[in-house]
C-alpha positions in Angstrom: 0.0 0.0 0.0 1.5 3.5 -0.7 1.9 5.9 1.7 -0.4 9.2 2.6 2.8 11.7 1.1 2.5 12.4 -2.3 4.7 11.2 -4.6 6.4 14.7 -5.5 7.0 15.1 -1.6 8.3 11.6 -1.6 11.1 11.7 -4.1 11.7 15.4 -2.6 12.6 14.3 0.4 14.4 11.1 -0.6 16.6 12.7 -3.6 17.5 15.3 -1.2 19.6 12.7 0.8 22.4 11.9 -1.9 21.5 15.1 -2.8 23.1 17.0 0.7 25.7 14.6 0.8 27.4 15.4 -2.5 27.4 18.8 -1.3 29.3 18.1 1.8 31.3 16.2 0.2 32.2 19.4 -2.3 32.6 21.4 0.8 35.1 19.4 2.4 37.1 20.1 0.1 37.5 24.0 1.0 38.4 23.0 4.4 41.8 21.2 3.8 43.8 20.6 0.4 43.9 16.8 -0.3 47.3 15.1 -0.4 47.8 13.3 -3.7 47.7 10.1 -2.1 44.3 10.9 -0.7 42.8 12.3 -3.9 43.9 9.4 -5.6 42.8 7.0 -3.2 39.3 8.9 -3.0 39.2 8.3 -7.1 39.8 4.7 -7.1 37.1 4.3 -4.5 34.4 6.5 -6.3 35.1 4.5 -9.5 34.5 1.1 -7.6 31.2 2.7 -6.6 29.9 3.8 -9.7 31.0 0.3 -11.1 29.0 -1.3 -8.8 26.3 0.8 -9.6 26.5 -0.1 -13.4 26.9 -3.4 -13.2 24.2 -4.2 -9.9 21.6 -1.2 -10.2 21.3 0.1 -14.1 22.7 -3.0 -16.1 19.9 -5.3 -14.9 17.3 -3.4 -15.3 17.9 -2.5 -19.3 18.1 -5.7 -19.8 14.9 -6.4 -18.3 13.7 -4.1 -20.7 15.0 -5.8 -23.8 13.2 -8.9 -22.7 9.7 -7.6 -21.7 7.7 -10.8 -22.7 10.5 -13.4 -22.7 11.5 -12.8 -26.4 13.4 -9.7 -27.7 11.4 -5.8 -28.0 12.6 -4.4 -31.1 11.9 -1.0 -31.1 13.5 -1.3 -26.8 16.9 -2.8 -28.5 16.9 0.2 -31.1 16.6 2.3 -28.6 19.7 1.0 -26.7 21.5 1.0 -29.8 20.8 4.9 -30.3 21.7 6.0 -26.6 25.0 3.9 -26.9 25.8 5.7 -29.9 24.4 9.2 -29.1 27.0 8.6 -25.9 29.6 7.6 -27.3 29.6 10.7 -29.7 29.3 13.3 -27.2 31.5 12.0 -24.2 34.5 12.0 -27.3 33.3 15.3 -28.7 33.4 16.7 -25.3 37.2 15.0 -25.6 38.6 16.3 -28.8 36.8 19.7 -27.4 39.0 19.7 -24.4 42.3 18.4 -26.0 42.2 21.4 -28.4 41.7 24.1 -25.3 44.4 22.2 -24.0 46.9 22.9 -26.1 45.7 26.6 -26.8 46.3 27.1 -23.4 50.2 25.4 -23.7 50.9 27.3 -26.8 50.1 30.2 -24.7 52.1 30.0 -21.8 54.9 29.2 -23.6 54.9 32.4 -25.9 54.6 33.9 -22.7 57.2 32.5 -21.1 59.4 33.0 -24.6 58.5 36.6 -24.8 59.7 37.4 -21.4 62.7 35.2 -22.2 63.3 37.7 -24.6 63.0 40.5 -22.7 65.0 39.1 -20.5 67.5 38.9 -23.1 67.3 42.5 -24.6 67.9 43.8 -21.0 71.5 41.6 -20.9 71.9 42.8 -24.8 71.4 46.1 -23.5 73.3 46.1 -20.9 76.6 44.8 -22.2 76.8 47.3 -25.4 75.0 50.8 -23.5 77.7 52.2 -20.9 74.9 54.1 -19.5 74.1 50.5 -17.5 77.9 51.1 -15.8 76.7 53.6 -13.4 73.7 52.0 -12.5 73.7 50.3 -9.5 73.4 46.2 -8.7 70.2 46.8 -6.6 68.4 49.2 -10.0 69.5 45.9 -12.3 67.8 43.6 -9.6 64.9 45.6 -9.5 64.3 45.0 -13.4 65.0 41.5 -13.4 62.3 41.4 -10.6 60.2 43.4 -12.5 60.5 41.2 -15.4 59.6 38.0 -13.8 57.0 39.0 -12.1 55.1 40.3 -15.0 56.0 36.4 -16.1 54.3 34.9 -13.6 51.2 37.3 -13.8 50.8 36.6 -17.4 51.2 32.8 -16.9 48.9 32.8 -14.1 46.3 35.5 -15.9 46.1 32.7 -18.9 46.3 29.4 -16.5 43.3 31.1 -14.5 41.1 30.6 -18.0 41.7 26.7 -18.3 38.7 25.5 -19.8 36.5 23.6 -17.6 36.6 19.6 -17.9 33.1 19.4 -19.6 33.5 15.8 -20.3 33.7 15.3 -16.6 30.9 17.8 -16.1 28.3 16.1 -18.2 29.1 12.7 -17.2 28.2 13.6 -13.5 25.4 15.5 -13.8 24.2 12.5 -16.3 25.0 10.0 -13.1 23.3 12.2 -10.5 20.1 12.4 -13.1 20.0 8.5 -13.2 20.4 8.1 -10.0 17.6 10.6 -9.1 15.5 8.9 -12.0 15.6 5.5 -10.2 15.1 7.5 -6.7 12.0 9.0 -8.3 11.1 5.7 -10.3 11.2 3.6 -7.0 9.6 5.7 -4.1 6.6 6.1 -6.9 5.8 2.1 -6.3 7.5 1.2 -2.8 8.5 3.9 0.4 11.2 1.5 1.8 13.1 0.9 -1.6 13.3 4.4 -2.4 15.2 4.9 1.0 17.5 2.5 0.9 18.2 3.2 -2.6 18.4 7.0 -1.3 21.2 5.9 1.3 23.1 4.0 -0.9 23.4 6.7 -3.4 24.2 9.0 -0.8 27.7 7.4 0.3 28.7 7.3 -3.8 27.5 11.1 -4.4 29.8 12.2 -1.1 32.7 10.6 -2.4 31.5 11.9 -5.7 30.9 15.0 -5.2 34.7 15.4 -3.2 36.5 13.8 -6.5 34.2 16.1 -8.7 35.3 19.4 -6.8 39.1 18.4 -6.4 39.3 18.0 -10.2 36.9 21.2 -10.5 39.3 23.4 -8.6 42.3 22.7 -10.4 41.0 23.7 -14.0 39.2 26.7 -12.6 38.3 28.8 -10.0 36.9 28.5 -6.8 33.6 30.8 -6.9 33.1 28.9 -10.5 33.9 25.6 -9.2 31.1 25.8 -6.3 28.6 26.9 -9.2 29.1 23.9 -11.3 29.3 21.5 -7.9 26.2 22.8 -7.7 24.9 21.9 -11.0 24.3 18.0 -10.5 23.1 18.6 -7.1 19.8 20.1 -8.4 19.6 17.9 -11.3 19.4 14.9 -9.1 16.8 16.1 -7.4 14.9 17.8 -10.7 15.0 14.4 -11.9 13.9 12.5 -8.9 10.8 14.8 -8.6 10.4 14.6 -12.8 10.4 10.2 -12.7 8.5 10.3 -9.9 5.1 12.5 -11.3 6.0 10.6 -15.1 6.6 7.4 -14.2 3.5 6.0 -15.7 4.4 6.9 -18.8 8.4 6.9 -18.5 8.2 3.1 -17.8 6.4 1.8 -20.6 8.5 3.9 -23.7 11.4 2.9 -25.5 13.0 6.0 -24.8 13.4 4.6 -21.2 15.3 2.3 -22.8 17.3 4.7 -24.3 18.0 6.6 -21.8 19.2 3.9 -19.3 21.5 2.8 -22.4 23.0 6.8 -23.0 23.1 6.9 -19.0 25.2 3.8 -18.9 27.5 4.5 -21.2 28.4 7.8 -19.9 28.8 6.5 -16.1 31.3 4.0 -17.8 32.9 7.2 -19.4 33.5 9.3 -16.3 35.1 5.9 -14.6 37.4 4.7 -17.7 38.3 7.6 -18.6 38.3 10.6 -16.4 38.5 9.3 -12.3 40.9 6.2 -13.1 43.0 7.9 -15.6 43.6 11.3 -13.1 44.5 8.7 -10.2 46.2 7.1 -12.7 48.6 10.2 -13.7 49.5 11.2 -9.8 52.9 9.7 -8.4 51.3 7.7 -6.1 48.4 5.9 -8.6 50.6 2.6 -9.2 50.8 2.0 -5.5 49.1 -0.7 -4.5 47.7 0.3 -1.6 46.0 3.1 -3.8 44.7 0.5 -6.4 43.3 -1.5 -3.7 40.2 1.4 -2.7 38.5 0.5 -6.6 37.9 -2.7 -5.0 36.8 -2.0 -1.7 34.3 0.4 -3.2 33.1 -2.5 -5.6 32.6 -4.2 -2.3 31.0 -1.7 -0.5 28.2 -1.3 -3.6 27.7 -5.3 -3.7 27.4 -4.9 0.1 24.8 -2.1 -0.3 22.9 -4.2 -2.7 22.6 -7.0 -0.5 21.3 -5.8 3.0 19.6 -2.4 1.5 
């Protein structure tokens, strides 16, 4: 029997769980800078999460929509076919997108840093042929040199400050937080407990989440930015959640549900491959094994989460 709330109050309240604890997570951040070790270690886990959550949670259920009746939906299986591709396309867009910012931004810094190496140069030049230099003093050629390179570092920093944001990451996140506010909404709409517990089990992955997100979010731009786009998949997980829950009538019996579990998919498996084990990957301490070891126990911790919620 369903309970006297209605269901928009109902996927409210329960999306707002994972939904609060991604933001503290992205606010712990701001309160002490992560060692690499840590950040690394906090990757690997969030990846064996969102594994678990591919594999145990969204896996099984588009499946169960390819075989409604025992025997293979058509129109279900082309629409898995067109959110694989449709993901596919826009996670490596998003890519190439990013890799060509990148190296505008490294072509940058280094005419920057070449142009005040030749500045730099022209003041020696200078120097060696013009005897008006002779009777200046040590301290007046310090002061230039200082000058110099500290019109270097502003100019570096001025162009590093406008790295382009990581959209790939960006859209794969607030794609993961919509799915898992979809199935939020999706399950309070038929049974109270489920929704919770799937509500508590999403809200350990979105802190971890959410933590990993920021870091990565911080170091591309800046911090007033960075707490905007946090932000972003915050509300969308709980836009969603309220959005499945009034719809899910009609969501559950279209093959675009199909579709969308299938584009959904694809991009969680995105963000793991290639964005959160790749960046734990690239720090110092990513080939240690006691970092490698934290993808597994959040594997673990997801299978656990699956059997006693």
């Amino acid at each position: 029997e369903k309970p006297d709330l209605p269901i928009v109050t109902r996927a409210l309240m329960y999306s707002a769980v994972p939904a609060v604890a991604m933001a503290l997570g992205s606010v712990g951040v701001c309160f002490a800078k992560p060692k690499a070790a840590i950040q690394a270690s906090f990757q690997r886990f969030s990846s064996g999460l969102l594994m678990g959550v591919a594999i145990i949670d969204i896996f099984p259920l588009l499946r169960s929509r390819l075989y409604p009746y025992g025997t293979l939906d058509f129109w279900n299986t082309v629409a898995l076919y067109v959110g694989f591709i449709s993901a596919v396309a826009l996670m490596y867009i998003l890519r190439c997108l990013e890799c060509k910012e990148s190296g505008s931004l490294e072509e940058h810094v280094a005419a920057a840093s070449h142009g005040s190496d030749s500045s730099s140069e022209d003041v020696s030049r200078v120097s060696d042929k013009n005897t008006r230099f002779s009777r200046w003093s040590t301290k007046d050629l310090d002061d230039i040199v200082f000058d110099d390179q500290r019109k270097q570092e502003k100019m570096v920093q001025r162009i590093q400050s406008a790295a382009r944001i990581p959209w790939g990451l960006v859209v794969a996140v607030v794609i993961d937080c919509c799915v898992d506010g979809m199935l939020i909404g999706l399950t309070t709409s038929g049974d109270t407990t489920s929704g919770l517990m799937l509500a508590l089990a999403a809200a350990i992955e979105s802190a971890f989440l959410g933590f990993s997100f920021t870091v990565a979010l911080l170091r591309a731009t800046r911090r007033r930015c960075a707490a905007v786009i946090a932000a972003l998949p915050c509300l969308m997980m709980v836009a969603s959640a309220v959005t499945a829950g009034v719809c899910s009538d009609g969501i559950q019996t279209t093959a675009a549900f199909s579709g969308m579990l299938s584009f959904s998919l694809i991009a969680l498996l995105f963000m793991i491959l290639e964005e959160l084990l790749v960046e734990a990957r690239a720090t110092r301490f990513g080939g240690l094994w006691a970092i490698g070891i934290w993808f597994y126990i959040g594997f673990l911790m997801s299978i656990t989460f699956d059997i006693f919620l």
